[in-house]
C-alpha positions as CSV (number, residue, x, y, z in Angstrom):
1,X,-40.8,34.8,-105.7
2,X,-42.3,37.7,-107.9
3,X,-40.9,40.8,-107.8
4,X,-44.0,42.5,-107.4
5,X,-45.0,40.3,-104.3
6,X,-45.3,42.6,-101.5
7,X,-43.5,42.4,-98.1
8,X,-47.3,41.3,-96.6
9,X,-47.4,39.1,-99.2
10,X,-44.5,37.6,-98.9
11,X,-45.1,37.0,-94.9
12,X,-48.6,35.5,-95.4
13,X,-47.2,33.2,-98.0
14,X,-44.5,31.8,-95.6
15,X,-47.2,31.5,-93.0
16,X,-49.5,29.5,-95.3
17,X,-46.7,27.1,-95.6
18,X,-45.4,27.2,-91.8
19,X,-49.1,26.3,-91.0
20,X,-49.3,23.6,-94.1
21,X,-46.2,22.3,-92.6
22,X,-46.9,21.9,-89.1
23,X,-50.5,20.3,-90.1
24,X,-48.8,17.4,-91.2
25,X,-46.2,17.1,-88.2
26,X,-49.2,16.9,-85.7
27,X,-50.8,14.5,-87.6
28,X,-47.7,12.5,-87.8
29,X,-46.9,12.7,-84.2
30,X,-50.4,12.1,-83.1
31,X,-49.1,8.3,-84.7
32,X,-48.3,5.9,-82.0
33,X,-45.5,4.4,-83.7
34,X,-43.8,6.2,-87.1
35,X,-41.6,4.2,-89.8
36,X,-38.2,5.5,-90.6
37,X,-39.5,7.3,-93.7
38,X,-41.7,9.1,-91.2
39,X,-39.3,9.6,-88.8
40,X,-37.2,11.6,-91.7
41,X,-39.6,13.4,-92.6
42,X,-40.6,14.5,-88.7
43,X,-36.9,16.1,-88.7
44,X,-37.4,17.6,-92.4
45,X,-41.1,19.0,-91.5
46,X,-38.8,20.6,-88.0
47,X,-36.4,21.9,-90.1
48,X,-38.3,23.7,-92.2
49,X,-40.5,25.0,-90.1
50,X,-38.2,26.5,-88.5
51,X,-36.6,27.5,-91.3
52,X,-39.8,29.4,-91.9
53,X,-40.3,31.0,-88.9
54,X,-37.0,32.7,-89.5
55,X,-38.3,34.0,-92.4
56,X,-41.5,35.0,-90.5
57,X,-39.7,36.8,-88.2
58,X,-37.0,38.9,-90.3
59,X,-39.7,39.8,-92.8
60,X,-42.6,40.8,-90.0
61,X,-39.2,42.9,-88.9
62,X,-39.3,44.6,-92.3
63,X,-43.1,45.2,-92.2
64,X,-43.0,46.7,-88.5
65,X,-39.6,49.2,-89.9
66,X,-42.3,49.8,-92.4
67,X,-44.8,51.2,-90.3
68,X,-42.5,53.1,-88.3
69,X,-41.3,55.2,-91.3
């Protein structure tokens, strides 16, 4: 991360990747039948998703604090 990425920057980044992310779950579970490497990587793509939209959520906190101020 740069130090002079932004808090908006920051957020939009981490929501390019939650939606990169979830692109390639949907196409996985539109599959009728996955491999175990797929499998692992359905739980992987899961966990960081949500890993993500943690992220999205405490920094869209800071950005709404933000505009408060």
């Amino acid at each position: 991360m740069e130090q002079s990425e932004s808090t908006e920057d920051i957020y939009n980044r981490v929501k390019t990747q939650h939606a990169t992310l979830d692109r390639r779950l949907q196409m996985l579970m539109k599959k009728s039948y996955l491999t175990a490497d797929e499998e692992m990587e359905v739980k992987v793509l899961k966990k960081k998703k949500l890993y993500l939209k943690d992220t999205m959520e405490r920094v869209g906190e800071e950005l709404r604090k933000g505009d408060k101020s």
